[in-house]
Phi, psi and omega in degrees: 000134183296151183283320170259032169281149201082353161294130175254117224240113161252132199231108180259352189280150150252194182069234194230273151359277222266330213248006175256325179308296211281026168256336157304321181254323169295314160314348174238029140134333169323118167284117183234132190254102194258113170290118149218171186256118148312347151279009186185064160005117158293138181333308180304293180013291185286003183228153198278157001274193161216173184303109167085026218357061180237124199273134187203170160322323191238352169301345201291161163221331167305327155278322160329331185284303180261042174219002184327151155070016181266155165237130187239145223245123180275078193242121157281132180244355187273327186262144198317327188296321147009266193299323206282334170319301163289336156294337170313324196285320202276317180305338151284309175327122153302327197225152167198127205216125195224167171210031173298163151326122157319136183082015170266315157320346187274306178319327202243066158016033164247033169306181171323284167305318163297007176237338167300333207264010153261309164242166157265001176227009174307154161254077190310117168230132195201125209242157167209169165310337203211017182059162178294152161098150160096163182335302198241050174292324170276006184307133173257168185156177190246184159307357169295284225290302149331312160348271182303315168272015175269317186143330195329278178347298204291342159272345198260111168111170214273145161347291198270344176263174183292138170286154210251143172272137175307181195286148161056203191255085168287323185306312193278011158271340165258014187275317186298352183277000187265295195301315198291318170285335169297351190253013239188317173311312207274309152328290164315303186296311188306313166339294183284014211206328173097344182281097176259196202187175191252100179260151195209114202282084183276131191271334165278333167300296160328315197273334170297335160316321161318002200194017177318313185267348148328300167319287184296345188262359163254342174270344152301289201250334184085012193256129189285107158333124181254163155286151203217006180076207174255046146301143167229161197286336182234071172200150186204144311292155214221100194178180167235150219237129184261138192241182186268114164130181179330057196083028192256138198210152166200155185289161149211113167249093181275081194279356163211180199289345199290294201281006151305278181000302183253022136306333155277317205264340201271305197300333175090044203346102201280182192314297166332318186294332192263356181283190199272325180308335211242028217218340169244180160283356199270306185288004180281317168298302180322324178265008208329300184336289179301300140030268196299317197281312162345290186296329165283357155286335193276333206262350168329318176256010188260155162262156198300312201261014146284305150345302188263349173285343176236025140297260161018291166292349178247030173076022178247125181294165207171088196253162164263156153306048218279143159303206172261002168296263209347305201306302167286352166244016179302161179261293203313320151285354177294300180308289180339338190050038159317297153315126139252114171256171219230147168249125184269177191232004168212351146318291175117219170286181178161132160285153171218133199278129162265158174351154178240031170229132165267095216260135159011289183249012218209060185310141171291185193206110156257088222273347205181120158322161120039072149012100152325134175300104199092318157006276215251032211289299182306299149314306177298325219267291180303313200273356187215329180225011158054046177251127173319178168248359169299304199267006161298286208292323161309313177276358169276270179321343189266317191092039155234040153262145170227128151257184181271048146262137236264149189284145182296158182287129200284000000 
């Protein structure tokens, strides 16, 4: 038995943050039931790549990735018939988990409290940028825009250039790893207590852990973090390093005098390595510039994944750069079952990245690709809220029911 089956998920979250939260409890067993609108698209829907590359609603393989084992459900929430549909919902649910503006549940009158006066022991979960509450709490926005007011942005990228936003929406790859034990916390309490409660995530917050000694050394020392490339501040060499062929690279961080040492036992120590600029860390920062060029002359004729297996082997940390090929032919997420692929019925085969934990007794489960958009509305209607198929189809027909048949053409 999976640890979470019989947990039950009403899921209103997109985007990227929330539909990565709730693939951690459908891969271990949760039934998560995922609302959307054909009127009002989740965001990934629309981002590349896609199946066959031709862009369509169900096509997406960036949503395939994080709604895998979902059942998805069509619900117009703009008609007054909506909310009641979901309250229906809610008297089943365990769970009910969004990552919308604050006050958009309040609006269609399924805040918190309205959903206690349905179950009373539900557990609401809700993440936003800036969390409830405070000056700029309804500020909307994506992971960029997190980037940027966490501090991130403003360390990513070289001295002398304009600061780089990290890849994507990076903050919403790290707000699920904050969500998933709080919601597993919340869980735990209702078990013991009979209570559930409401969480509430600020997604900028979350990402300030990430950046903890920045923070502190200014709320400390008064002293500002600058950008530094891939330098670092108290190590030498510290870096990414050019290998033999086309863009090709590897890293070297030499984070104490043991892994200068055997970085000079790798190189077969050349001379430049043994003068007096080089022999602490401190005259290795003083000299870095030379340093660095050096060092990109000796690694130069080398191939990059040759390099770091025998840095590695002589004790100097040491990575390749790898591409997103490497990545996906790595052997090491290969042994791992990091991939699990999937066949989609307009995606096509397409990978999904699984959990990055392996529990003991308790293997993940990938029962079903991705959703259709709607998909599974009818099903969900019978099989969860004990609806005929006459009023399915009257609610089909009123237009707050949505199914995957497919839209006409414009």
């Amino acid at each position: 038995m999976r640890p979470l089956e019989g947990l039950k998920v009403l899921d209103f979250c997109w985007v990227a943050v929330g539909p990565m939260t709730t693939s951690y409890l459908a891969e271990y067993g949760a039934t998560v039931v995922r609302v959307e609108s054909r009127l009002r698209p989740e965001v990934l829907r629309s981002a590349p790549p896609f199946g066959g590359n031709v862009r369509g609603p169900n096509r997406s393989a960036y949503y395939a990735n994080y709604n895998a084992n979902k059942f998805g459900f069509g619900l117009n929430m703009a008609h007054p018939q909506g909310v009641e549909i979901v309250r229906r919902f809610v008297a089943w649910a365990d769970l009910v988990t969004e990552n919308f503006t604050p006050g958009t549940l309040e609006k269609w009158g399924l805040g918190y409290d309205d959903l206690c006066a349905v179950k009373p022991d539900v557990i609401l979960f809700s993440t936003s940028m800036l969390g409830r509450g405070g000056p700029h709490s309804r500020q909307p926005g994506f992971g960029p825009v997190l980037s940027s007011l966490s501090g991130m942005t403003g360390l990513t990228g070289w001295p002398d250039r304009p600061p780089t936003n990290p890849y994507g929406a990076y903050t919403d790859f790290i707000v699920p790893r904050f969500a998933i034990p709080t919601i597993i916390a919340a869980l735990d309490y209702r078990r013991r207590t009979g209570r559930g409660q409401h969480i509430d995530i600020s997604q900028l917050e979350a990402s300030l852990h990430f950046l903890a000694p920045p923070v502190v050394e200014w709320a400390m020392m008064g002293r500002e973090a600058e950008r530094c490339g891939n330098r670092h501040p108290s190590a030498a060499p510290h870096g990414a390093y050019p290998c033999r062929g086309d863009d090709c690279w590897c890293t070297i961080a030499c984070l104490s005098e043991a892994h200068w040492q055997a970085l000079c036992g790798a190189m077969e120590q050349p001379a430049w390595s043994r003068e007096a600029r080089f022999a602490t860390q401190l005259s290795r920062k003083a000299h870095e510039n030379a340093l660095d060029g050096l060092i990109a002359e000796w690694t130069q004729d080398w191939d990059a994944h040759d390099l770091m297996h025998t840095l590695q082997a002589a004790g100097v940390p040491a990575g390749v750069v790898q591409t997103n090929r490497d990545v996906v032919e790595d052997p090491q997420l290969a042994h791992r079952g990091h991939f699990v692929y999937l066949d989609h019925p307009e995606v096509g085969r397409h990978p999904v990245q699984r959990s990055e934990f392996h529990l003991s007794a308790a293997a993940p489960e990938h029962r079903s690709p991705a959703p259709l958009l709607g998909q599974h509305t009818a099903q969900v209607c019978r099989d969860i809220l004990g609806m005929s198929d006459a009023d399915i189809a009257a609610l089909m027909q009123e237009g707050v029911l949505e199914d995957d048949t497919p839209l006409p053409e414009a």
